[in-house]
C-alpha positions as YAML, in Angstrom:
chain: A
units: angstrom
residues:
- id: 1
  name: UNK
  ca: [31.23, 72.00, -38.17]
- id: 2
  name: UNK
  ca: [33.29, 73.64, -35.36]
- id: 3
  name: UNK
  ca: [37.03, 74.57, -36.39]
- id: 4
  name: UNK
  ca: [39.33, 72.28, -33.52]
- id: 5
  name: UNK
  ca: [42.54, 73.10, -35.05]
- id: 6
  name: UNK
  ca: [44.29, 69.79, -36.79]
- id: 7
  name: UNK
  ca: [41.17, 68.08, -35.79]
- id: 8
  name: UNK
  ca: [38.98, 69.56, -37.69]
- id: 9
  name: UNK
  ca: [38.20, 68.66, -40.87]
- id: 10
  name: UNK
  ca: [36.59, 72.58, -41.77]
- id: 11
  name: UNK
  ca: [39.78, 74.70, -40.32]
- id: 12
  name: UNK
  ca: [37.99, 77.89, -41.28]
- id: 13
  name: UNK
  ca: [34.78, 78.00, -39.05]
- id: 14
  name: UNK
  ca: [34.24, 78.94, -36.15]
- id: 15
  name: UNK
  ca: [38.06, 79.70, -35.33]
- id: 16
  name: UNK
  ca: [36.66, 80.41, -31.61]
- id: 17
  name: UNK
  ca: [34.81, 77.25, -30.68]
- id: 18
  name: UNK
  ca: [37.09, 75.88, -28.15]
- id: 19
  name: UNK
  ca: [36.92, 79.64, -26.08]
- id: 20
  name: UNK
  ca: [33.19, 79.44, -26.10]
- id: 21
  name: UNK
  ca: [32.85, 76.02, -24.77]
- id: 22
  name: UNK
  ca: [31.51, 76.44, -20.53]
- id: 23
  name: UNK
  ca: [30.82, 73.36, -18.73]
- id: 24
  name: UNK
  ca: [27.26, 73.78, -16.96]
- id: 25
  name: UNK
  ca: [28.27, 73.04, -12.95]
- id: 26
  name: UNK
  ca: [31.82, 74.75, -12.90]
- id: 27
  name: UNK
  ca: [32.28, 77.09, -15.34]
- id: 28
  name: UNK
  ca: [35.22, 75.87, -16.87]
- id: 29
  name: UNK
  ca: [36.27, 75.36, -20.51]
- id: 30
  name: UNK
  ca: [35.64, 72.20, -22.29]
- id: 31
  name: UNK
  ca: [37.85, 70.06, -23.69]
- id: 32
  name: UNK
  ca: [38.29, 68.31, -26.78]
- id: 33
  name: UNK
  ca: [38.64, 64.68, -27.02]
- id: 34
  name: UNK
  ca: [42.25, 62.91, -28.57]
- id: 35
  name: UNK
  ca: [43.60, 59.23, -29.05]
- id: 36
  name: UNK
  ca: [47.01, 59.21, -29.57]
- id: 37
  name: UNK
  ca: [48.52, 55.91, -30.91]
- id: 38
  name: UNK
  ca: [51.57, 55.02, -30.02]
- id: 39
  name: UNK
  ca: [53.51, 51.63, -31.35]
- id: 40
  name: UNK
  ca: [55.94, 50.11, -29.63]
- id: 41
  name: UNK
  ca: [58.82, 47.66, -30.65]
- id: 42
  name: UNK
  ca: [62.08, 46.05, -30.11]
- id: 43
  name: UNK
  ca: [63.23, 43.87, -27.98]
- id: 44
  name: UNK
  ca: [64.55, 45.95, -25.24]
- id: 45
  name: UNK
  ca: [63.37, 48.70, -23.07]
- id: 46
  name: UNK
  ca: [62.89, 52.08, -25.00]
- id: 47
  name: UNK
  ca: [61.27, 54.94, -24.85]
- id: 48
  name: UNK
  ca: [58.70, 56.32, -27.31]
- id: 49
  name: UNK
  ca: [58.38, 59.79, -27.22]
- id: 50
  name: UNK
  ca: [55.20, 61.89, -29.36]
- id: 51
  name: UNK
  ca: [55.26, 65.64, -29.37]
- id: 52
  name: UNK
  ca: [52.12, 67.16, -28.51]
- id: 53
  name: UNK
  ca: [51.14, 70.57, -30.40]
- id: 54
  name: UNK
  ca: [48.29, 71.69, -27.77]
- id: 55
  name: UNK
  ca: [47.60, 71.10, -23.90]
- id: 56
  name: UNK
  ca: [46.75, 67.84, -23.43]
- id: 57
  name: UNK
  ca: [45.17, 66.50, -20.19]
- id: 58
  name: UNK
  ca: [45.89, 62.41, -19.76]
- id: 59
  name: UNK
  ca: [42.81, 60.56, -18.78]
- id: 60
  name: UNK
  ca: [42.73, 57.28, -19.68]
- id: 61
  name: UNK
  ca: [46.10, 54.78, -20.98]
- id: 62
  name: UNK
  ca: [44.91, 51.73, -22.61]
- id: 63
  name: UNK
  ca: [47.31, 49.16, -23.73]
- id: 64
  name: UNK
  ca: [47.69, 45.77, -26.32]
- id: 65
  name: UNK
  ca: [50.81, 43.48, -26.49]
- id: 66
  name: UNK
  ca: [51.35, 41.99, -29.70]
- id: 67
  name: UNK
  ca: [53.78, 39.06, -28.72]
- id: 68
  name: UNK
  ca: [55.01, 37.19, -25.42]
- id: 69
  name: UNK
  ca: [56.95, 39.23, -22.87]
- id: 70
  name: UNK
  ca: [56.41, 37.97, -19.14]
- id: 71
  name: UNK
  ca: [57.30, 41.05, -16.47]
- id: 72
  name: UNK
  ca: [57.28, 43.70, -19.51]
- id: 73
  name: UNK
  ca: [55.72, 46.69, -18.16]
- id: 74
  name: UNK
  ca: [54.65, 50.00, -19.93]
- id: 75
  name: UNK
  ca: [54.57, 53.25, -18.25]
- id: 76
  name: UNK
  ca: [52.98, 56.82, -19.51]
- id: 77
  name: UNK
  ca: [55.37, 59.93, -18.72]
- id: 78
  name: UNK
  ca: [54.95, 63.53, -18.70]
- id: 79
  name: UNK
  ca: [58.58, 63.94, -20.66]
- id: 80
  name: UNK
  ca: [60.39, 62.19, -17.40]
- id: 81
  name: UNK
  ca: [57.48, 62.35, -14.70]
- id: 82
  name: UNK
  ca: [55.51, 59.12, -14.52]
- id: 83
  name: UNK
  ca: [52.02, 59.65, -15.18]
- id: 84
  name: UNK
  ca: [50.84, 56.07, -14.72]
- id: 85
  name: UNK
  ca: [51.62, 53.31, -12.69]
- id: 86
  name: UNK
  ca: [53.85, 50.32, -14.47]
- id: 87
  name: UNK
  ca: [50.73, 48.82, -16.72]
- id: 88
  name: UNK
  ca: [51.22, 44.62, -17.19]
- id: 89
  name: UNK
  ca: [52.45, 44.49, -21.12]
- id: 90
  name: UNK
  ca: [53.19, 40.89, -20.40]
- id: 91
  name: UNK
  ca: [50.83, 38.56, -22.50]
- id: 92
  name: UNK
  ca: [50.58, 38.46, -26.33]
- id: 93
  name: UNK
  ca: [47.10, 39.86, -27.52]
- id: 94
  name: UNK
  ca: [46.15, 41.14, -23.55]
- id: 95
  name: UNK
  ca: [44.67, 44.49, -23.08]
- id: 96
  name: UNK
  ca: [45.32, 46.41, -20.13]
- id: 97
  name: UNK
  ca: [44.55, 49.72, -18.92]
- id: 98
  name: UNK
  ca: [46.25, 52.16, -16.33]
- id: 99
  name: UNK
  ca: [45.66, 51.97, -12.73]
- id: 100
  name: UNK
  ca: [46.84, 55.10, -11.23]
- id: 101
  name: UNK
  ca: [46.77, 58.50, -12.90]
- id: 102
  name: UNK
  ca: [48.83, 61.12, -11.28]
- id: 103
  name: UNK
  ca: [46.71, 64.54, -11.31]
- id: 104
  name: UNK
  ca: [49.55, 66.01, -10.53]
- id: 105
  name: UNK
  ca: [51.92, 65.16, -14.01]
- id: 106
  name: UNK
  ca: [48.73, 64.49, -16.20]
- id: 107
  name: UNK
  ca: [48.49, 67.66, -17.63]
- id: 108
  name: UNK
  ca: [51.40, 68.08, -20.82]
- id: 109
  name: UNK
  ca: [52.24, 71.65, -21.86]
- id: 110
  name: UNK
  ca: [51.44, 72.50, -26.14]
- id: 111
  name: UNK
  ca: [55.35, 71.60, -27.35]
- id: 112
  name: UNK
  ca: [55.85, 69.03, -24.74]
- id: 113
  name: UNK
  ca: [56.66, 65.42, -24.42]
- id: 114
  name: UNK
  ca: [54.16, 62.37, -23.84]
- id: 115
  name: UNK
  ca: [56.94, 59.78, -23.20]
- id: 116
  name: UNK
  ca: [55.74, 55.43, -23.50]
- id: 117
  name: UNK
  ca: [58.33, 53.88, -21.29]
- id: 118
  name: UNK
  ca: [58.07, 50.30, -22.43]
- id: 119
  name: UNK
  ca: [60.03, 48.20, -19.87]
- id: 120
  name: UNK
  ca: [61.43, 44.77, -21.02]
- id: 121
  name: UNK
  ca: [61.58, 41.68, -18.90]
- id: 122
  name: UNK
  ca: [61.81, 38.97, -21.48]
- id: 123
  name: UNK
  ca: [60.53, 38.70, -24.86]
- id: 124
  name: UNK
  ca: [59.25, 42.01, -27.17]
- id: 125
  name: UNK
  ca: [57.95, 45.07, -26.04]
- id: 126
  name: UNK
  ca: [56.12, 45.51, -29.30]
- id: 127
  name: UNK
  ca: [52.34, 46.96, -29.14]
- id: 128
  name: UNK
  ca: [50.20, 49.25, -29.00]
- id: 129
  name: UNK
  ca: [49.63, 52.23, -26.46]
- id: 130
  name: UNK
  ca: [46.71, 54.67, -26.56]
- id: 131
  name: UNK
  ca: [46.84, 57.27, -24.39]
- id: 132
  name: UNK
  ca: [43.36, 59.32, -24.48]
- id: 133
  name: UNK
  ca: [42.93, 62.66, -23.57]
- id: 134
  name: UNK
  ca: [41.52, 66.17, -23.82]
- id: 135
  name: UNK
  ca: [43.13, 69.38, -25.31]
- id: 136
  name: UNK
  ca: [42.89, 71.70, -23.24]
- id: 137
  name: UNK
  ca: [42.62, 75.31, -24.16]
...
């Protein structure tokens, strides 16, 4: 089993796994892939802010409302820098999924902030936001 930092569950093998990782076409390093969870609540609009510990490239926000909330919106930030679009969090049990993602703030530096801006319109902006993702080297 490969050694991926926290990820791995054997820390002490092959401690350069990530640095021999090519990808075939361009040459570039490989990624690993990340879920990270984050739960939102309350009933107005907030901020939820996760520190990452390694580069971590945002590729995909997926999102689940767990109670009514017309016009609630969630967006995914790179500390203040908006790396989605405003995703519907409106309807209790709905999953919805980023529509934009801005190459340009997608990338988050090891020690920086993925911010959840969940924006309240009416009801509770509790649920649940994954943002997935690859560390990148």
């Amino acid at each position: 089993m490969p050694n991926l930092g926290i990820y791995s569950p054997q820390p002490a093998v092959n401690d350069d796994y990530l640095g021999r990782l090519t990808h075939a076409t361009a040459g570039t390093r490989a990624g690993v892939l990340v879920f990270h969870d984050v739960t939102t609540s309350g009933s107005t609009t907030a901020d939820f802010d996760v520190v990452v510990l390694d580069k971590f490239e945002v590729i995909d926000v997926i999102v689940r409302k767990d109670a009514a909330g017309a016009g609630n919106t969630i967006t995914v930030k790179n500390t203040a820098t908006a790396i989605t679009d405003a995703i519907v969090f409106a309807t209790d049990k709905a999953v919805t999924r980023a529509g934009t993602i801005d190459t340009a703030s997608n990338v988050i530096a090891a020690g920086g902030t993925l911010r959840v801006t969940a924006t309240r319109a009416a009801g509770t902006v509790a649920g649940l936001v994954t943002v997935v993702g690859i560390i990148r080297p």
